[in-house]
N, C-alpha and C positions, 0 to 999 in steps of 0.2 A: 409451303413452309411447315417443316414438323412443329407441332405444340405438342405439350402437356396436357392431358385429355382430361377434362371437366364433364360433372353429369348436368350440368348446369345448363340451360340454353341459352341466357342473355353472355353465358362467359362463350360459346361456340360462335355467338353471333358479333361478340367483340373480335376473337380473332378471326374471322371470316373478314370482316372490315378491314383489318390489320392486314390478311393479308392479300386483299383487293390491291393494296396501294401500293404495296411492294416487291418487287426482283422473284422471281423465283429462285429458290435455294437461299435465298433471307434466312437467318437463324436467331428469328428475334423470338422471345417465349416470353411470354408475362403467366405471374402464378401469385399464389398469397401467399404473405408475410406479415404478421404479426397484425391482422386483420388490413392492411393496405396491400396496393398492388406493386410487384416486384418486377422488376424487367429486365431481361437477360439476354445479353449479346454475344456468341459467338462468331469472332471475325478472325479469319486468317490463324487458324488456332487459339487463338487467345478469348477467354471469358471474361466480360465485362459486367456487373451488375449494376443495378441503384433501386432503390426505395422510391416510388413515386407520391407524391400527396394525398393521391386519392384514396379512398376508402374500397376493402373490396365488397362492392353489392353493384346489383343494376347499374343506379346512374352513376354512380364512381368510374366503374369500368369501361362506361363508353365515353366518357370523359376523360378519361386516361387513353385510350383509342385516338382519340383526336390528337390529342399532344403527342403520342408516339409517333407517329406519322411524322408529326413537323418534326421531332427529335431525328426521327430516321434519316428524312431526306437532308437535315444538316449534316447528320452521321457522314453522311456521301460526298459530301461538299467540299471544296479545299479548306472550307473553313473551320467545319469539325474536323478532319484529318484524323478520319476515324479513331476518335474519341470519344466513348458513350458520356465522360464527366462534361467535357468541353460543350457536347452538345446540347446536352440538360443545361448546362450553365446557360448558352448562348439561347437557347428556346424560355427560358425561367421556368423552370418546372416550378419554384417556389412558388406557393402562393399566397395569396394576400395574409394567408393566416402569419403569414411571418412577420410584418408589418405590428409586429403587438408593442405593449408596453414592458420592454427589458426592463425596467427600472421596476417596475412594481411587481412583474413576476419574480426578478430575485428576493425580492424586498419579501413577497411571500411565501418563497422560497427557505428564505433563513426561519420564518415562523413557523414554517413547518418542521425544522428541526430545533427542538425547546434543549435536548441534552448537547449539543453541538458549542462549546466554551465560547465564549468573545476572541478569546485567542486564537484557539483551535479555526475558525473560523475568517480570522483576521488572514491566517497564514496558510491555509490549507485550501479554504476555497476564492476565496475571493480575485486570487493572481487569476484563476483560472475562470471563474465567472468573467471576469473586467475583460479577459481577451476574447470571451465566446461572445461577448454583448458588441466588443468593435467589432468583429467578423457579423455580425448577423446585421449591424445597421449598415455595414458597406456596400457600393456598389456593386460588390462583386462578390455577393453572395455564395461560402459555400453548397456545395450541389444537392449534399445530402446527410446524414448523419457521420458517416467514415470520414468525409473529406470534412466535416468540421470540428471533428475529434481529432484528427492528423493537426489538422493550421493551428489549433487552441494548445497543444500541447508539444507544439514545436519547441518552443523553448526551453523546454526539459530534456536532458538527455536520456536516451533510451537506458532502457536499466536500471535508473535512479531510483532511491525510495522517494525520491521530491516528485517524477512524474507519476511513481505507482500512486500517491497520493492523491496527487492533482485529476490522474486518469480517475481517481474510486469518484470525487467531489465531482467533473464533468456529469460523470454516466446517472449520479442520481439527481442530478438537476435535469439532466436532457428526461429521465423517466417522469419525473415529477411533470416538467413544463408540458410533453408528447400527450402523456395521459389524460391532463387536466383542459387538454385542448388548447391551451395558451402556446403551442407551439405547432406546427407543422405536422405530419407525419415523417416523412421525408427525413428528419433531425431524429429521427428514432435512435438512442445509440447501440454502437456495434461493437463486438471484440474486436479491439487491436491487437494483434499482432507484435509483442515486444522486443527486440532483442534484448534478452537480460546476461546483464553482466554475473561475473562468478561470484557466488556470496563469500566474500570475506572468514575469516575464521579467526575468532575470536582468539586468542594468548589465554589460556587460567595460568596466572599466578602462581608459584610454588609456594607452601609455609615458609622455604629459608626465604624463597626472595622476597617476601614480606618482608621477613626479617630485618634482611638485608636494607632492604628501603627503608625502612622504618627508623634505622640505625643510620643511614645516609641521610635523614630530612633535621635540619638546624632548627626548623621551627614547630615549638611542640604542640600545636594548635593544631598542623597537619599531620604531626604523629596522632593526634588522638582521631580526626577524621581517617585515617588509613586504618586503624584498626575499629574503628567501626565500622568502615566496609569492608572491608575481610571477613570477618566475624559473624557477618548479620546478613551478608551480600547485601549491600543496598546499593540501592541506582543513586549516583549521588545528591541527585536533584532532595531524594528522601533524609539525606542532611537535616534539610532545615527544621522537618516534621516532625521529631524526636520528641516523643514526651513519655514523663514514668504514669502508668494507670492501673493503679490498683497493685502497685509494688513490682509493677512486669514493665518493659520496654516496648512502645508500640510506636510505627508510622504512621501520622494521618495523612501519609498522601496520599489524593486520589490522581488516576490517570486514567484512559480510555482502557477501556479492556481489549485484547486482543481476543479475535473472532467471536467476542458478543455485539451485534450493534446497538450502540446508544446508551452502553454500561461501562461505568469505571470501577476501576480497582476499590475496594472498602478498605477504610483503616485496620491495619493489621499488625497483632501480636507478634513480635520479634522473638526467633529463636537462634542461638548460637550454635557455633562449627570452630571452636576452640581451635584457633592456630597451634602446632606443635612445634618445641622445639626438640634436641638433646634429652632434656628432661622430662618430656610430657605435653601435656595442654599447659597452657598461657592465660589465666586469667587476670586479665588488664583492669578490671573493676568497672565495665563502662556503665554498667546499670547506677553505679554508687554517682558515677561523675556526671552522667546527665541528670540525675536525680539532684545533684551541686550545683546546676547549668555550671558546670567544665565550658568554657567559651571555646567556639568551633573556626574555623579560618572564615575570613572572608567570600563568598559564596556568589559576588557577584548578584545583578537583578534575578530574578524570580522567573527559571526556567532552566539558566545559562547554569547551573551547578556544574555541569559535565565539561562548560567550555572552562571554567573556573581551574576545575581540578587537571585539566586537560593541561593550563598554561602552566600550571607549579610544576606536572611531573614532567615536562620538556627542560625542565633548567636542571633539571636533576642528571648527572652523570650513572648512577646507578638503573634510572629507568631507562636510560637510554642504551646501557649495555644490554639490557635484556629484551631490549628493541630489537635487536639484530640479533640475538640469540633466536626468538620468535621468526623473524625472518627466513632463516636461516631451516624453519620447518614450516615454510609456505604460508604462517599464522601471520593475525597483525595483531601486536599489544596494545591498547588501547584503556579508556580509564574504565572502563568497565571488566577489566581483567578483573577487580577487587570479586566484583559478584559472580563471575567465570569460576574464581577458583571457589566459591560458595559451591557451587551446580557441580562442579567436577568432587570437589570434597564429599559432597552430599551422597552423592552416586556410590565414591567410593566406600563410604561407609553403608551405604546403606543393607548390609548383610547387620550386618554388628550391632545397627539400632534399628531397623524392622522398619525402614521406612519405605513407602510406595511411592512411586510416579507422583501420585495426586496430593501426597503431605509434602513431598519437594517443592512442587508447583507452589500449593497453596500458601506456604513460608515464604516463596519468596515472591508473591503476589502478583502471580499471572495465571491464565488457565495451562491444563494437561497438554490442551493441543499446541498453544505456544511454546511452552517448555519442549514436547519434541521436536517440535521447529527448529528452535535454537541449540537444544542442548543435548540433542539424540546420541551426537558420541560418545559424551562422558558416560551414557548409560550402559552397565555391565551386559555382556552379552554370555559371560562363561565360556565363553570357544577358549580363552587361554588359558584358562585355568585345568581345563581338560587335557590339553596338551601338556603342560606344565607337571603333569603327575606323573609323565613316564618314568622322569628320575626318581619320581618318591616312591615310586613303585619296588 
């Protein structure tokens, strides 16, 4: 049977044993991974892997030898039906270390993350701990880390941000538990494989069709909320965070940072993107009126701002025409268009007022790297403006 050649001799002397027991032309290889031993089947063209428990060194490996063996001649059997999962599963490669205490290693688990919110927390890991903790106390224990990353995040649909989520919260629990030896090796996690869906594409807002809204909404409480996010791009949740400091306009809210881990956003300094109309920029006074507490719509409990402002602009005729306007150019409008048309204004202007990538970003309170993420197109690239000068030539 070919292996993978080790200078090792307790590893020449495992597959030697390995392959005493076995068929000649067996394509079974065991190698290391991620300091455990890995075992690899090719059968009938097809490759099968898994993670075994052991450790790789000496006695790990001929301990691992023994159970491959039993793994193998199940492989054979009507009952594996050549299945390298099936017959892990049916032989238990688990082992005892799985047997721990779920309850008090998540319980450790969350103490080990001190910046991770009660919410954040409430909603992000826990569906997903509560399903990895029933799968690991059942009889029928996943086989390996892949096959209990697949069964724990079945419930999500592939592409989701709910499973991208749930997938980030699994993989640093399994690293936490694997490491700290409270779990298995075998439960190592792995890349999944996702089909992701197409990312959506935001709608920005026009200035008229501010306007427009603006001039369509009966109640001026939501007028004065629409032109605060317009103006200032805010996410609407940052509503409620409004306060004057030191004669300037600032949000306290904080949120996770995107691609820092375990950092949220800081309260930050508001800067305006004057809606225009016919005449020019539009200044609405909003520094004077929240400095008056101007009272703002009702906002719903403490997170749901977005579903809040979500339910008012669905009753609106005017947003809903420009629902299908956006459609109509493969975009979705959504209540974050207010802060779309912040990024796309910002862009636009940014010859005029000398602004960079990282003063955009920083205004409107995310990192550089997110803002290309999201808002890479608005960003000038000059190609049309080059072409555009034939005629002025």
């Amino acid at each position: 049977m070919p292996l993978k050649t080790q200078t090792n001799d307790w590893v020449k002397a495992a597959r030697q044993a390995m392959r005493a027991e076995m068929h000649s032309g067996a394509a079974w290889y065991i190698s290391e991974s991620r300091g455990s031993v890995k075992l690899e089947v090719l059968h009938e063209g097809k490759k099968q892997s898994r993670i075994l428990e052991y450790e790789w060194d000496k006695k790990g490996l001929f301990n691992a030898a023994r159970r491959i063996i039993e793994i193998y001649k199940n492989f054979y059997s009507d009952t594996g039906k050549y299945s390298l999962a099936k017959s892990c599963e049916i032989v238990n490669t688990a082992s005892s270390k799985s047997d721990i205490n779920l309850d008090e290693t998540i319980k450790d688990f969350r103490i080990f993350l001190p910046t991770v919110s009660k919410k954040t927390w409430e909603k992000s890991y826990k569906p997903v701990l509560n399903k990895t903790k029933e799968l690991l106390i059942s009889k029928k224990k996943p086989v390996d880390g892949e096959d209990l990353m697949l069964k724990a995040l079945a419930q999500w649909e592939h592409g989701t941000r709910s499973r991208q989520i749930a997938r980030r919260a699994l993989q640093k629990f399994l690293e936490y538990a694997v490491i700290r030896g409270k779990l298995s090796n075998i439960y190592a996690p792995v890349k999944i494989v996702e089909t992701l869906k197409k990312k959506r594409i935001g709608y920005a807002l026009t200035d008229n069709q501010i306007l427009q809204l603006i001039a369509s909404e009966s109640d001026k409480k939501w007028q004065f909320a629409y032109q605060l996010l317009s103006t200032f791009g805010l996410r609407p949740e940052e509503l409620r965070y409004l306060v004057v400091k030191d004669g300037e306009l600032w949000t306290m809210y904080e949120k996770s940072m995107g691609g820092i881990k375990g950092e949220t956003t800081e309260p930050r300094k508001l800067s305006p993107l004057y809606v225009k109309d016919g005449q020019g920029y539009i200044d609405w006074k909003l520094l004077e009126r929240i400095k008056n507490n101007e009272e703002l719509p009702p906002l719903g409990k403490e997170g749901k701002a977005g579903e809040a402002l979500g339910t008012r602009l669905r009753r609106n005729k005017t947003w809903l025409k420009f629902k299908k306007q956006a459609e109509k150019l493969k975009e979705e409008l959504v209540p974050y268009a207010f802060r779309h048309r912040f990024a796309k204004t910002a862009h636009a202007r940014s010859v005029e007022l000398g602004l960079s990538i990282r003063e955009i970003s920083f205004v409107m309170g995310h990192t550089p790297e997110v803002h290309q993420q999201s808002y890479a197109r608005f960003i000038p690239d000059g190609v049309s403006d080059k072409f555009a000068k034939q005629l002025a030539a």
